[in-house]
Every structure is written in C-alpha cells, then in structure tokens.
C-alpha positions in Angstrom: 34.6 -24.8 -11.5 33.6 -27.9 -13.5 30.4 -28.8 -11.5 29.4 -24.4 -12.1 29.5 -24.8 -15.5 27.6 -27.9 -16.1 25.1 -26.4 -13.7 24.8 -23.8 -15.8 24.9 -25.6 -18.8 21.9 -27.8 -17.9 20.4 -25.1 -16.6 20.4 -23.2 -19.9 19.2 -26.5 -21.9 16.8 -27.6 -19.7 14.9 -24.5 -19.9 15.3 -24.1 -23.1 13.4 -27.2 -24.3 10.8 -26.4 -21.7 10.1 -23.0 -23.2 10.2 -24.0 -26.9 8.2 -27.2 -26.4 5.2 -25.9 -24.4 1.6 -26.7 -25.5 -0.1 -23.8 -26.2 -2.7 -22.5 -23.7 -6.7 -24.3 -24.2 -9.5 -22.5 -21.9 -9.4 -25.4 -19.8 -5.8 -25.1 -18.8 -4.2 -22.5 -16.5 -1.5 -21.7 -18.9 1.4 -22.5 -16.3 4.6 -24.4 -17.2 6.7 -25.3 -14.6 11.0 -26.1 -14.5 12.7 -26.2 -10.9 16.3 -24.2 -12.6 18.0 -24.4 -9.2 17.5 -25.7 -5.5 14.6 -24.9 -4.0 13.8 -22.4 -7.2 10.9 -22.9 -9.7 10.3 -20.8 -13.1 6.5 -20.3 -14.0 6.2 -19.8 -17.5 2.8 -18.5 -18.2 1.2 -18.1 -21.2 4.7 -19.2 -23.2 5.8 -15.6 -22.4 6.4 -14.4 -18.9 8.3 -16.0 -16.2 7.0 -16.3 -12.4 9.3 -18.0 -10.2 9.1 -19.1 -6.9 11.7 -19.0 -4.8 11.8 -21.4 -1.0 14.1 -20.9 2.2 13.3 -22.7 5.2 10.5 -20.7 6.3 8.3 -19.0 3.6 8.6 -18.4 -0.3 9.1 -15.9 -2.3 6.7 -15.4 -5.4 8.9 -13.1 -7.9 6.4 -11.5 -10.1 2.5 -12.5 -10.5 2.2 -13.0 -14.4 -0.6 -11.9 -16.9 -3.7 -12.9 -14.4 -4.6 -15.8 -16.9 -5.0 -18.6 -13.9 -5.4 -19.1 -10.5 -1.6 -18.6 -9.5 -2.2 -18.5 -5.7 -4.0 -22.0 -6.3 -1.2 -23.4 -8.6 2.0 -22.3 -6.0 0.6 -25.1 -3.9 1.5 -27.5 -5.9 5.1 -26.4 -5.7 5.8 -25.1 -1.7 3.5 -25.1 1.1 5.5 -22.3 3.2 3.8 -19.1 3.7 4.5 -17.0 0.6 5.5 -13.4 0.7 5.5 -11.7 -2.9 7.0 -9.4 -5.0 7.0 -7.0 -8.3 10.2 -6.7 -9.6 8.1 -3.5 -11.7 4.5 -2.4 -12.2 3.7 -3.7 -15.8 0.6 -5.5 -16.2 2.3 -9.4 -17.9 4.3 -9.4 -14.3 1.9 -7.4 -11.8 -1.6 -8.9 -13.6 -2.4 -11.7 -11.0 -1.8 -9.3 -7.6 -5.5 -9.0 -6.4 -4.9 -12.6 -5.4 -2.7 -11.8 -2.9 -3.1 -10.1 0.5 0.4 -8.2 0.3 2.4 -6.6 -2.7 6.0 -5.7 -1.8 7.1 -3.7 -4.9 9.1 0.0 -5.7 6.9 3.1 -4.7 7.8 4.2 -8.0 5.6 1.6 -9.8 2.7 1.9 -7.4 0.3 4.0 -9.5 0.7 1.5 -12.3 -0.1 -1.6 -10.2 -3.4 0.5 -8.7 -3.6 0.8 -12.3 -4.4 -2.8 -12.8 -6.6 -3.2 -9.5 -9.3 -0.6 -10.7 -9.0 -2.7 -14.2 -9.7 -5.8 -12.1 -12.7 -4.3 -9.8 -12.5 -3.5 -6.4 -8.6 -5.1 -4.6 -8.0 -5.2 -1.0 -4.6 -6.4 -1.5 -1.7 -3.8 0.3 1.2 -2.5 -1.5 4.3 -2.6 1.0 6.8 -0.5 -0.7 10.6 -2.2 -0.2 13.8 -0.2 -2.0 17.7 -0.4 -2.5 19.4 -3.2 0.2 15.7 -4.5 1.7 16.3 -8.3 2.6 13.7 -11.2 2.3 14.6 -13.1 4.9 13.1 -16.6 3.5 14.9 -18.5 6.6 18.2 -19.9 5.4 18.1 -17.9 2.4 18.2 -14.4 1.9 17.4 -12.2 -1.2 18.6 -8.5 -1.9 16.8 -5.9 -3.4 18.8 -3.8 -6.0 17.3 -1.0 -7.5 17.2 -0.6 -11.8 15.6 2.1 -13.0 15.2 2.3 -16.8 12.3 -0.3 -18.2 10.5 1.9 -15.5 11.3 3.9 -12.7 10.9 1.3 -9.7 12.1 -1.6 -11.4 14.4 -3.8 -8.9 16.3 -6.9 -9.6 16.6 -9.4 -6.5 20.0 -11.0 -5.9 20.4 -14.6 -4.1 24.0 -15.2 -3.7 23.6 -17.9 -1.4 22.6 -19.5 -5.0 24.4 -17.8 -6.9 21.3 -16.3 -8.8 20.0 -12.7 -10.2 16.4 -12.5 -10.4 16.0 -9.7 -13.1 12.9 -9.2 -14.3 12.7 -6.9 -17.5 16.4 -4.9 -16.3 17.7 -7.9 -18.7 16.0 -9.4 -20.9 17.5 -10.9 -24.4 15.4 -7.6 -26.2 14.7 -4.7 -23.7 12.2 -2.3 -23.7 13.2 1.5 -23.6 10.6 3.0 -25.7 7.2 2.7 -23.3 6.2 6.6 -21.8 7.1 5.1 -18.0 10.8 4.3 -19.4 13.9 6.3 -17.7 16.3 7.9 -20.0 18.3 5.3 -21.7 21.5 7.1 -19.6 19.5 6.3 -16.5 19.5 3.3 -17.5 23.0 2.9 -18.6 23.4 3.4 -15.0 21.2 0.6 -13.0 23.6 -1.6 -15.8 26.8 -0.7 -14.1 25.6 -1.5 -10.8 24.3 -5.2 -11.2 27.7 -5.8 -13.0 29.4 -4.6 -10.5 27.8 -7.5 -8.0 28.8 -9.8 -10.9 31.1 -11.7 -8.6 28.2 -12.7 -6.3 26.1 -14.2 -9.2 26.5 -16.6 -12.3 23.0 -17.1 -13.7 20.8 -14.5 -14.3 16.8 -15.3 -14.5 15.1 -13.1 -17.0 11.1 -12.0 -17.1 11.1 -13.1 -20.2 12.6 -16.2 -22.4 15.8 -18.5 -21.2 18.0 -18.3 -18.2 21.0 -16.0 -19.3 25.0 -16.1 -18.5 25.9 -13.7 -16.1 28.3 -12.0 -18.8 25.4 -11.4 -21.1 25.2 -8.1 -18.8 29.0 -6.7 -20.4 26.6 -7.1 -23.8 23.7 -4.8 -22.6 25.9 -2.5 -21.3 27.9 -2.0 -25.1 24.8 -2.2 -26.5 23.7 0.6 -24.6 27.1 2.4 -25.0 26.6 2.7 -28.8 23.4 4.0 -29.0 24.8 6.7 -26.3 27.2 7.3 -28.3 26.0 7.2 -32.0 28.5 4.5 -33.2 25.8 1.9 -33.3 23.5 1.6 -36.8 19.8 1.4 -35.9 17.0 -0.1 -38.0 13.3 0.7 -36.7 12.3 -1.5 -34.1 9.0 -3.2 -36.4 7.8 -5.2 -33.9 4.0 -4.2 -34.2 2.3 -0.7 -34.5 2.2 -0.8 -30.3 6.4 0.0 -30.9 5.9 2.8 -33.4 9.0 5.3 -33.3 11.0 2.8 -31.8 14.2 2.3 -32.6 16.6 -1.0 -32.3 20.2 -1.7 -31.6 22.5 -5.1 -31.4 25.5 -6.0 -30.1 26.4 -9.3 -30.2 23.1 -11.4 -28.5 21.9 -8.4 -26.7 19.5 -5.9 -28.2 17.5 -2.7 -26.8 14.6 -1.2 -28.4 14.4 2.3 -27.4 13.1 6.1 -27.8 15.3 8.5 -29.9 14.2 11.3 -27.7 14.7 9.5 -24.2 18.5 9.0 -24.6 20.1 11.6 -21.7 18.5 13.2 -18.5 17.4 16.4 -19.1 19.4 19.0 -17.3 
C-alpha cells in the first residue's frame, strides 16, 4: 500500500512541475512536453494545454489522442517507442483529434465521426480511415491490454480507456478538473451523470486517472464530479456564470470541493 501511494504521490508532483514550468511554444519548436507518469506510459503535453499520451505493450503502442495539430506528432512519437502505433480519439473535438491526417488509421466512437471529418475537410484532402471501436473493445498492445468504456456527456462518443494491468484510467475530457457541458454536441447533464456512475463503479481496477487536460488526478476525485453533478441536478448547488470568455456565453458553473462543471441550464435531463 505504501509503495501505491508514493507512486502516486510522485506521480502527481512530477507532473505537476512539468506542466507549470514549460517554456512556452516559439515557431521553431514543436510545442511537445514530454513526462513518462507510469511504465511504459508517456504524457504529451502540447501547447501547455492538452495531453497526448502514449501508451507501450510488447508489441505496438497506443497513441491516446492526437492534440491540436501544432507539430509533427507522428515524427516526435519516435523519439519515445519504435513499435507500430495504433491510435485513438477518446472524442471528436478538434485540441485532441487536430493531428489525425497524420495517421493512416483513426479508431474512435461512431458518434464523434462527423466531427473528426469535420477537421479533415478543414485540413484539405485526408486519406486517413476512421475504424469505429465501442463499449468492451480491447487494444491488445501485447502484454498489456486496454478497455474501451463508453462516456457520453462532453459529447456523444466520448470513451475513457482503462489499463488495469497499470492500474491506470485514460479519461480524456469525461474528467477533467473543469468539464465542459455547455458545447451544442454535449449530452444532457443526466446523461452524463450516468457515464459518471459507471467508471466509478470500475474504481477498484484503477488508482490514477490521466486527464485531457492539466495534472494526473486521484481516482476519488470521480465521487467529486459525481456530487458536483448531483447538485446541479438537483438545484441545491449555487451557480455563478461560468465567465470564462464570450466562447462560454450562457454557461453556467458549479463546485464541489476540487471538481467543477460548466454547463447548459437548458441541457440538464433527457427529453422524454
């Protein structure tokens, strides 16, 4: 138990001075930060903002997420595995799906399809292959194997990835230390509510989860989101409009304890 929690103590610290010490980007840089946070594991902070990481098992690699698009990512996961790499979306938005077109294969939800086309047409003509994957697919990365969980809420095919051979939840925007709930392609916050219960429920099989944005987070951090999300549900939480620029508009925001969701007043329950 001791050697568990000063894994995950490091783990925490390490990445946190990483993260707040990073140069900023210069045009002659690719704008990639690199931490290895477990075995065989690597975070890619790009831009200061959105983790990549990169995953390796005996055979191949996983890429989880493709960043903004700011550098040559295919180039720069040499530098970190040689093993064929298979990757992944864990959704459709453009700061994790932006650098796709450099790789033959996209496995990601159907749901978030149209939105990653989305970003080919923006990019010119792609003939990278979407290869949809959905609840209890397996990357079999030899040795290791990863679990596709389905979270619908920050949009409608957003997965998290679970690796309990390292004890490890990759969760993209599901959990982040501020969620999203306000963009058009959201899920009701109910919905939501929901994909919650079910990662927390595997809770036993994980300790650290591994955001798309910001810090590594304790797995427990989940009971937070799902209060958070209780309150607003339930009108006993107090929220202040969520003034983050004029993009969030409308938005409202809610706390409990470290956790906070920024969501839409009208997208609280599914509509019957």
């Amino acid at each position: 138990m001791k050697s568990v929690l000063f894994l995950r103590q490091t783990i925490l610290f390490v990445a946190f001075i990483i993260l707040t010490t990073a140069a900023s980007c210069q045009p002659a840089d690719t704008c990639y930060k690199t931490i290895q946070v477990a075995e065989k594991t690597w975070a890619i902070v790009e831009n200061n903002s959105v983790n990549i990481y990169v995953v390796e098992g005996n055979d191949s690699a996983l890429i989880i997420d493709t960043g903004y698009g700011t550098g040559d990512l295919k180039k720069y996961i040499r530098s970190l595995t040689k093993l064929p790499v298979i990757a992944v979306n864990t959704h459709g938005h453009e700061d994790h799906a932006g650098n796709d077109h450099q790789f033959p294969n996209i496995c990601a939800h159907p749901d978030d399809f149209g939105m990653i086309n989305s970003h080919f047409e923006g990019q010119g003509k792609s003939n990278t292959i979407l290869i949809p994957i959905r609840e209890g697919h397996i990357f079999d990365l030899g040795g290791r194997k990863l679990e596709v969980i389905e979270v619908p809420g920050h949009t409608r095919g957003s997965i998290c990835l679970l690796d309990p051979s390292h004890r490890i939840l990759f969760a993209g925007d599901n959990t982040n230390t501020v969620v999203w709930l306000f963009l058009k392609e959201c899920c009701p916050l109910e919905v939501y509510l929901k994909s919650l219960q079910k990662v927390e429920k595997r809770m036993e099989e994980y300790d650290i989860i591994m955001p798309g944005h910001n810090t590594p987070l304790d797995k427990t951090f989940i009971t937070e989101q799902i209060a958070c999300v209780k309150s607003i549900l339930d009108g006993t939480c107090s929220p202040v409009p969520y003034n983050y620029s004029s993009f969030t508009a409308g938005a409202m925001l809610c706390k409990f304890k470290t956790a906070e969701v920024a969501y839409d007043p009208d997208n609280l329950f599914i509509k019957k």
